[in-house]
C-alpha positions as CSV (number, residue, x, y, z in Angstrom):
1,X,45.1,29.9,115.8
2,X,48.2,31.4,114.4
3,X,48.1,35.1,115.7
4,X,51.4,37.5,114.7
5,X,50.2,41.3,116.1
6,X,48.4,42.4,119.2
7,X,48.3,45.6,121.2
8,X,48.6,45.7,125.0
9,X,49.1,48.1,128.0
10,X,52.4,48.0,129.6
11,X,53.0,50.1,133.5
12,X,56.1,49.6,135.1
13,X,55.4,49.8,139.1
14,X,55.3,53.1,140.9
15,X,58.2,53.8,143.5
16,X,56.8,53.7,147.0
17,X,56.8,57.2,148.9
18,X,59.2,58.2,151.7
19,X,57.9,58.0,155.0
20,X,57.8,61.4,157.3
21,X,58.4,60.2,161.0
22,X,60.5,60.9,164.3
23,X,62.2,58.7,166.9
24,X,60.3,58.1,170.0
25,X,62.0,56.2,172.7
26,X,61.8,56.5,176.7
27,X,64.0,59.1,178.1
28,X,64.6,60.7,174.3
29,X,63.0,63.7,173.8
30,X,63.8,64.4,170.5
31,X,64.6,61.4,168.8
32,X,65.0,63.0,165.1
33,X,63.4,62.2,162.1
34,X,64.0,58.6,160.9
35,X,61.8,58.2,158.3
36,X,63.2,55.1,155.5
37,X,63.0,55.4,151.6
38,X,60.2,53.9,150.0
39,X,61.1,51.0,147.7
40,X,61.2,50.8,143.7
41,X,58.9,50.1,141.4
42,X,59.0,46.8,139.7
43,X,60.4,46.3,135.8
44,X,58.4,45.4,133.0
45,X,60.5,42.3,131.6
46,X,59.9,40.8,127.8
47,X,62.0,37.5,127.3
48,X,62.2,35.5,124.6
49,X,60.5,31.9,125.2
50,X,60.4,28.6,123.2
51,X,57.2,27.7,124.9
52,X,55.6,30.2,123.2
53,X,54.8,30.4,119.0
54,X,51.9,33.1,118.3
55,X,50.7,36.1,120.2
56,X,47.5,34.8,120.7
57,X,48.0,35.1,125.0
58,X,47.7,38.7,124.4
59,X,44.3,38.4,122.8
60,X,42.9,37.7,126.3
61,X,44.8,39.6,128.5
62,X,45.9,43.6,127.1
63,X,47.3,45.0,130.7
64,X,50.3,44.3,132.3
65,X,51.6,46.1,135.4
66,X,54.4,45.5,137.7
67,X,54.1,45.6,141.3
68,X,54.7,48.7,143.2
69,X,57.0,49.7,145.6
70,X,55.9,49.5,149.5
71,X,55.9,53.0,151.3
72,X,58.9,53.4,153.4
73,X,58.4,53.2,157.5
74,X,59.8,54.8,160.8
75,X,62.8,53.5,162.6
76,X,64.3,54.1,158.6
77,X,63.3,51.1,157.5
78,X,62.9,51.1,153.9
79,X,60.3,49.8,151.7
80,X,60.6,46.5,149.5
81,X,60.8,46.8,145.6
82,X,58.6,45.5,143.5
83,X,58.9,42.5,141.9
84,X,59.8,42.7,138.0
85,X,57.4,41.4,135.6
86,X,58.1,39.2,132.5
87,X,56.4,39.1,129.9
88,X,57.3,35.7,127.5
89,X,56.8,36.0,123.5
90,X,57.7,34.5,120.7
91,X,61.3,35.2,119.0
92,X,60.9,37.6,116.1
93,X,58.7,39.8,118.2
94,X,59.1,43.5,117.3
95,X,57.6,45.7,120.4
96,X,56.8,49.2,119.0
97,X,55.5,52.6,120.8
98,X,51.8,52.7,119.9
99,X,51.9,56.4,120.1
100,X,54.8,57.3,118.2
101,X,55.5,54.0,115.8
102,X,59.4,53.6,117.0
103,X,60.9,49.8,117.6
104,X,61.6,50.0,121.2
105,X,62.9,46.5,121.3
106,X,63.3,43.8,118.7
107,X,63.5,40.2,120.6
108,X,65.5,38.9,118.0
109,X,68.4,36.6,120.0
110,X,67.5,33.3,121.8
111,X,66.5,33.7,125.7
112,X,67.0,37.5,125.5
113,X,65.5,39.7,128.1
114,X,65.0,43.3,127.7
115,X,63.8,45.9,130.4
116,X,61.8,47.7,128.2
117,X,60.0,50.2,131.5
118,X,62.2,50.4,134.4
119,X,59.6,51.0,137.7
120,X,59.8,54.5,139.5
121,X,62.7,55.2,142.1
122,X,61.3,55.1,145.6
123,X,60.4,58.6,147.4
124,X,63.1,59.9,150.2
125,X,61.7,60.1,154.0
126,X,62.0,62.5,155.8
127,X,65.4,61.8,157.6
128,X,67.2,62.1,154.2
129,X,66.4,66.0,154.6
130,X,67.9,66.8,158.2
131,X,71.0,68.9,158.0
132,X,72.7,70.8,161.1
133,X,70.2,73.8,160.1
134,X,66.9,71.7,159.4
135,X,67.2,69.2,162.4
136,X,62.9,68.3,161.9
137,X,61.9,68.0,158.6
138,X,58.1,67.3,158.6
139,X,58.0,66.9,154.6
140,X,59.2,63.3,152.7
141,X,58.8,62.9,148.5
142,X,56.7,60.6,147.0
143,X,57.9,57.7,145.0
144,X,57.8,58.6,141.3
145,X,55.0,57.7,139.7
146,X,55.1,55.7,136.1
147,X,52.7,56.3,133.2
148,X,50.9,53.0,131.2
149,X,51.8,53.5,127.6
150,X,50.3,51.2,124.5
151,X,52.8,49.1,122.8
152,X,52.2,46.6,119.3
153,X,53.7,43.5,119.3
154,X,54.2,42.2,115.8
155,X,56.3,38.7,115.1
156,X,58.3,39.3,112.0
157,X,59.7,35.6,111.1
158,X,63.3,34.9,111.6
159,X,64.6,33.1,108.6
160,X,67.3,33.1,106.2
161,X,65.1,32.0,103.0
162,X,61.3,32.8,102.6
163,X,59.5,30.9,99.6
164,X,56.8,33.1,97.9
165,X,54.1,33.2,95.3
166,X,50.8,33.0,94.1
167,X,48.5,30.4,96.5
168,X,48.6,26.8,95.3
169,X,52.0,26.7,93.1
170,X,53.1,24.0,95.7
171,X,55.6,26.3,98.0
172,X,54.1,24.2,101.3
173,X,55.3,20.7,98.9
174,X,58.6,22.2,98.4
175,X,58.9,22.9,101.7
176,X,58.0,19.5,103.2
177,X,60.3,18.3,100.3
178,X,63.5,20.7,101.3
179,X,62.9,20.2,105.5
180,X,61.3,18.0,107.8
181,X,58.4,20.3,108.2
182,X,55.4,19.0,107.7
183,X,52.8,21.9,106.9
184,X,49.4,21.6,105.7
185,X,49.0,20.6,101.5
186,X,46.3,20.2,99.3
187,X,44.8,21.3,96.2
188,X,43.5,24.7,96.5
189,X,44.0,27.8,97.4
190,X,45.1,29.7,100.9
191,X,46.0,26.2,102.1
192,X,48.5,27.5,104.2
193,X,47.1,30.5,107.0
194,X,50.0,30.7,108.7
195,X,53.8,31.1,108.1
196,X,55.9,27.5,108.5
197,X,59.6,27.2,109.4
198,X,61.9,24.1,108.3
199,X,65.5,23.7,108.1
200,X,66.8,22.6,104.8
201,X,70.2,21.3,104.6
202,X,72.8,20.8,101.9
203,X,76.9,20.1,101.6
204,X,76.9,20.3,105.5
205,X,75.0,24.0,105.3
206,X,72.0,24.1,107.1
207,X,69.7,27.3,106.5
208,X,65.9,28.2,107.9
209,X,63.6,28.1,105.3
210,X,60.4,29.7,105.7
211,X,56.7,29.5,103.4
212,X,55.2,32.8,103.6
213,X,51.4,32.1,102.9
214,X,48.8,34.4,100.9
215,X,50.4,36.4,98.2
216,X,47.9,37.9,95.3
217,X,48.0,40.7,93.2
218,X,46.9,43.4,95.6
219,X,48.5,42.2,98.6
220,X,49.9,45.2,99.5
221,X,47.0,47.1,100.2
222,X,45.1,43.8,102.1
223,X,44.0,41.8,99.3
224,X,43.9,37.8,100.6
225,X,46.3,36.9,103.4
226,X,49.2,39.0,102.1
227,X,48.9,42.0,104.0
228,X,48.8,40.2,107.2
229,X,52.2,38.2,106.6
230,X,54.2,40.5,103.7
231,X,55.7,41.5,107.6
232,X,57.0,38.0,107.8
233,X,59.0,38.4,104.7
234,X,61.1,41.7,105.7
235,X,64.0,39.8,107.7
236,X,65.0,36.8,105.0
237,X,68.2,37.4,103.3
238,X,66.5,36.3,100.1
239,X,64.0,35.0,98.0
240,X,62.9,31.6,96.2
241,X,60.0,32.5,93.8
242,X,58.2,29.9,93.1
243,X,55.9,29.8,89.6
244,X,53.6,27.1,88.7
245,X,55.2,26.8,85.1
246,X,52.7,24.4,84.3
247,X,49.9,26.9,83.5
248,X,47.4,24.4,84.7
249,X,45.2,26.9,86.2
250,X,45.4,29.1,82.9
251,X,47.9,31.7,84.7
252,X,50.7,33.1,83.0
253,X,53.9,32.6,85.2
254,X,55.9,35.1,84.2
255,X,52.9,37.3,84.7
256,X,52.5,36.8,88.3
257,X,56.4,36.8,88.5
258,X,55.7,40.3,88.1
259,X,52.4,40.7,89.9
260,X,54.4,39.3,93.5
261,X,57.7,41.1,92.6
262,X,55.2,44.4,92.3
263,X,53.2,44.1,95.9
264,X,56.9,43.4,97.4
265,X,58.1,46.8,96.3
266,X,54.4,48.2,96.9
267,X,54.6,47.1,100.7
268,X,58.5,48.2,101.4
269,X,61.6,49.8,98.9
270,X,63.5,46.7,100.7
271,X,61.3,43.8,100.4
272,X,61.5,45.1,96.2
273,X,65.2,45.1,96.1
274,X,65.9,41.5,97.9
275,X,67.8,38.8,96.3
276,X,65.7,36.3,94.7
277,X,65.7,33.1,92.5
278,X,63.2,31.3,90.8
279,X,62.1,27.6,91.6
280,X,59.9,26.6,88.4
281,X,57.5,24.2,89.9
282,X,55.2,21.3,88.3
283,X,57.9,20.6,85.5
284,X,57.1,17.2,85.6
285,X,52.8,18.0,83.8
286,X,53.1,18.5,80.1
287,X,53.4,21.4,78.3
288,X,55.6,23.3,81.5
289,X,58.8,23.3,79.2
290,X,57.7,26.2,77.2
291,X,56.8,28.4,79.7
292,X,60.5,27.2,81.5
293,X,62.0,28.5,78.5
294,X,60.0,31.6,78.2
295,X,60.9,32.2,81.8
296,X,64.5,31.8,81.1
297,X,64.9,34.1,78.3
298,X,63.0,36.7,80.0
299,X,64.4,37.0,83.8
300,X,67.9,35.8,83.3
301,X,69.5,38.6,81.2
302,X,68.0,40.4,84.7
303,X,69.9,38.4,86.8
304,X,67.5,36.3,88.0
305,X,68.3,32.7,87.5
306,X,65.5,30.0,87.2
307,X,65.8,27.0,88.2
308,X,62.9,23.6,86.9
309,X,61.9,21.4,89.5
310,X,59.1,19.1,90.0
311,X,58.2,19.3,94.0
312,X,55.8,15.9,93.3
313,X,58.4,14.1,91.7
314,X,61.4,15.8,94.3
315,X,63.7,16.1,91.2
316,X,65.5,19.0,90.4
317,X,66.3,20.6,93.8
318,X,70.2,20.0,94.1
319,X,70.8,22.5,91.4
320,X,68.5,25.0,93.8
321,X,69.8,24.5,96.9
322,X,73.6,25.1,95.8
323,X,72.5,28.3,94.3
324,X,70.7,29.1,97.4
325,X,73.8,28.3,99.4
326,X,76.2,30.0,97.4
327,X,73.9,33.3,97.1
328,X,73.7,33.0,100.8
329,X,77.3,32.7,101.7
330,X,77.5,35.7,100.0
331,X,74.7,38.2,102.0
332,X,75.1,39.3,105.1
333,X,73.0,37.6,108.5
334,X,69.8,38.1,109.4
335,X,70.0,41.6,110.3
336,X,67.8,42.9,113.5
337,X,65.7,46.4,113.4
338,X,67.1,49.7,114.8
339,X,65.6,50.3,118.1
340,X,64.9,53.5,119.9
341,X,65.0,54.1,123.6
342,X,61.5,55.3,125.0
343,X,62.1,58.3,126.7
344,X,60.5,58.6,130.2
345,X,58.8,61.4,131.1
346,X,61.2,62.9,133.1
347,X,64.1,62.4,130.9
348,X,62.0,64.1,128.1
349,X,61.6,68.2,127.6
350,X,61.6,69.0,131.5
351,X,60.0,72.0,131.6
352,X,58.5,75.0,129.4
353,X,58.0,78.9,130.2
354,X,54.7,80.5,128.2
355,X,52.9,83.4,128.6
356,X,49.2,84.0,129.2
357,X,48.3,86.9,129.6
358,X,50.3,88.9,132.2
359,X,51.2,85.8,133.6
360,X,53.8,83.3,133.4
361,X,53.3,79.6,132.9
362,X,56.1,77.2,133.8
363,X,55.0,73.1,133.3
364,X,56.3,70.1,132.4
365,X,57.1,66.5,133.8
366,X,60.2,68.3,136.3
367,X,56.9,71.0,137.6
368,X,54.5,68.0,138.5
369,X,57.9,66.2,140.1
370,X,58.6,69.1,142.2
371,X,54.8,69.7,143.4
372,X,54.3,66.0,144.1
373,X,57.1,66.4,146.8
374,X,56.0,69.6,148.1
375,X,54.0,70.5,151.4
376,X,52.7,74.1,150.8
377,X,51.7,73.9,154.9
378,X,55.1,73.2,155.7
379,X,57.7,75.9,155.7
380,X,60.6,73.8,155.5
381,X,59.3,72.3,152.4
382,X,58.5,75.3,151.0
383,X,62.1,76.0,151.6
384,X,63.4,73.3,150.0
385,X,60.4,73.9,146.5
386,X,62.1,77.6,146.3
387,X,65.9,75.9,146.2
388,X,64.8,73.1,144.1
389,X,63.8,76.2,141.5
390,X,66.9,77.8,142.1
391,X,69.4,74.4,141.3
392,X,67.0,73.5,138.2
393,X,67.7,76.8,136.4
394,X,64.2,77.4,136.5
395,X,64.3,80.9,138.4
396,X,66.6,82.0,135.9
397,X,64.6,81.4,132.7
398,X,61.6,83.0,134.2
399,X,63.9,86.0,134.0
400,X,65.4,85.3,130.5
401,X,62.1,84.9,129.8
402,X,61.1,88.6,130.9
403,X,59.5,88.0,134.6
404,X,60.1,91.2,136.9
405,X,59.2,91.2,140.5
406,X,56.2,90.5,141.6
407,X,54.9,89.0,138.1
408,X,52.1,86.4,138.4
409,X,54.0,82.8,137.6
410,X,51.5,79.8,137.8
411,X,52.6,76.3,138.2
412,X,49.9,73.5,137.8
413,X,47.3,74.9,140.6
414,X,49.7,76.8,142.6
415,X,50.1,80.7,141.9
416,X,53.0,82.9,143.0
417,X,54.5,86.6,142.7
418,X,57.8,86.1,141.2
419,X,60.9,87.5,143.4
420,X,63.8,88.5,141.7
């Protein structure tokens, strides 16, 4: 079962939390704190594999999740990382942000890995916070938490050529013709379900040649199989169009030369605008040299050069695959998408300053950072939460922002007078 998209869960591991603890050893009264680190969170890994063809693994299974960090421990021993996970797919495989619809990561080279969630930095213990004037700290931080996000895995085909047109105008016989491929062919229509790869050689050029199944009229908007692989079309450098100038099944070539060349541009300004040539299939049943002329006169004052072969009779394709190679020594290589970093919470907007009311609201991932690591029982961590405020510039845009002393400033449940 050939399956090219699927949406899953992806958590990178959460960093273990600092550990709050003092020395305690015969004759040592006051050992100090030696509470250790806790360890980091575990990656979340894709890598390209060759054991793997089709997303289908990820219609069983939709959540992945590295391991967490362990909790730091006394004595400052530190916690153990998590272990990364990796996550195999198929080369081609586009990874987007569910949420947002940006390529975080296109798997396009061979054996690539890409850390597409890095796991959550450990928490401090305790003994990271003792200075000449706070010799006991009774207050560690918590490892950072890291938030699942939804992620679509699409496999866009990598390959230099893609063979289109309307279902059973032979492009699967052509292919098996051009490459050793050997996809499925017979005499009706949506044969093929799934896209097929060969490599097709010629005057010591070798180039990937792919049969991209189910085009109709109407493709664009779902109609047949050509909405769920017009996506395997969008990284070939160009085009062989392949008509059925034979007519045999009472269709007008140049007719559906138009209708495909129409759902291309319908699905994607680029996919309307590749280079393309025409192979004109089944010259070898009577009557096909009319239409071959027809075709002629018509496309090539465009520029588009046609080109009569007979895939059952394998004549006619040195002619083609020259022009392919020449057309192709002339584009650039398969090109790979723009990606966009995923911005962690912490690295997005850190905070914001509202107003409700009398009051002042201050939130955002840096406020649930900050009160994660706080002990409101603790006066030297409460010490440290009023410096943190002061470093992060958040004191001072409470005041830009109009807060006088003693103003009401709320920050997730907590609730404070503000002191100039």
């Amino acid at each position: 079962m050939f399956v090219d998209t699927a949406k899953i869960f992806i958590k990178a591991g959460d960093g273990g939390d600092g550990a709050v603890s003092f020395h305690r050893e015969k004759y040592v009264a006051r050992g100090g704190p030696d509470g250790g680190n806790g360890g980091r969170g575990g990656n979340i890994v894709f890598r390209v594999s060759h054991d793997v063809n089709t997303l289908l693994d990820f219609r069983y299974k939709k959540h992945f999740r590295a391991e967490n960090g362990m909790p730091g421990q006394g004595d400052r021993k530190f916690g153990k990382s998590g272990a990364d996970l990796i996550i195999p797919v198929p080369q081609g495989t586009v990874i987007r942000d569910l949420e947002t619809g940006r390529i975080l990561a296109d798997m396009f080279d061979e054996n690539e890995d890409r850390v597409l969630l890095r796991g959550g930095a450990g928490g401090k213990g305790n003994a990271c916070f003792a200075t000449p004037t706070r010799q006991a700290p009774r207050f560690s931080t918590p490892g950072v938490k890291c938030q699942e996000i939804q992620v679509q895995l699409e496999l866009k085909t990598i390959a230099d050529v893609g063979l289109v047109g309307m279902p059973n105008v032979g492009k699967s016989t052509i292919l098996s013709v051009l490459t050793s491929a050997r996809p499925k062919i017979a005499n009706y229509h949506f044969t093929t379900l799934s896209p097929n790869l060969g490599v097709a050689r010629f005057d010591e050029y070798s180039f990937v040649l792919a049969d991209i199944p189910g085009l109709i009229e109407g493709a664009a908007e779902g109609a047949g199989l050509g909405h769920n692989f017009l996506r395997h079309i969008e990284r070939t450098r160009m085009l062989v169009h392949v008509l059925d100038v034979s007519g045999c099944e009472g269709r007008d070539p140049l007719a559906d030369f138009r209708a495909i060349n129409a759902e291309l541009s319908g699905y994607s300004e680029a996919l309307g605008q590749l280079r393309q040539i025409v192979a004109a299939n089944k010259m070898d049943i009577p009557g096909a040299e009319e239409n071959f002329q027809r075709l002629k006169k018509q496309l090539e004052p465009d520029g588009v050069e046609v080109y009569p072969v007979s895939a059952a009779t394998m004549q006619g394709f040195d002619p083609l695959l020259h022009a392919v190679v020449h057309i192709l020594h002339e584009l650039p290589p398969v090109q790979r998408f723009k990606e966009e970093e995923l911005l962690t919470p912490q690295e997005q907007e850190r905070y914001t300053i509202s107003r409700s009311g009398e009051a002042f609201i201050v939130s955002g991932p840096l406020v649930d950072s900050i009160l994660d690591r706080t002990n409101a029982d603790d006066y030297e961590s409460m010490r440290y939460f009023q410096q943190f405020l002061i470093k992060t510039g958040v004191i001072t845009a409470l005041r830009e922002a109009g807060a006088k002393e003693g103003d009401a400033v709320v920050m997730g449940e907590w609730e404070f007078d503000f002191v100039n």
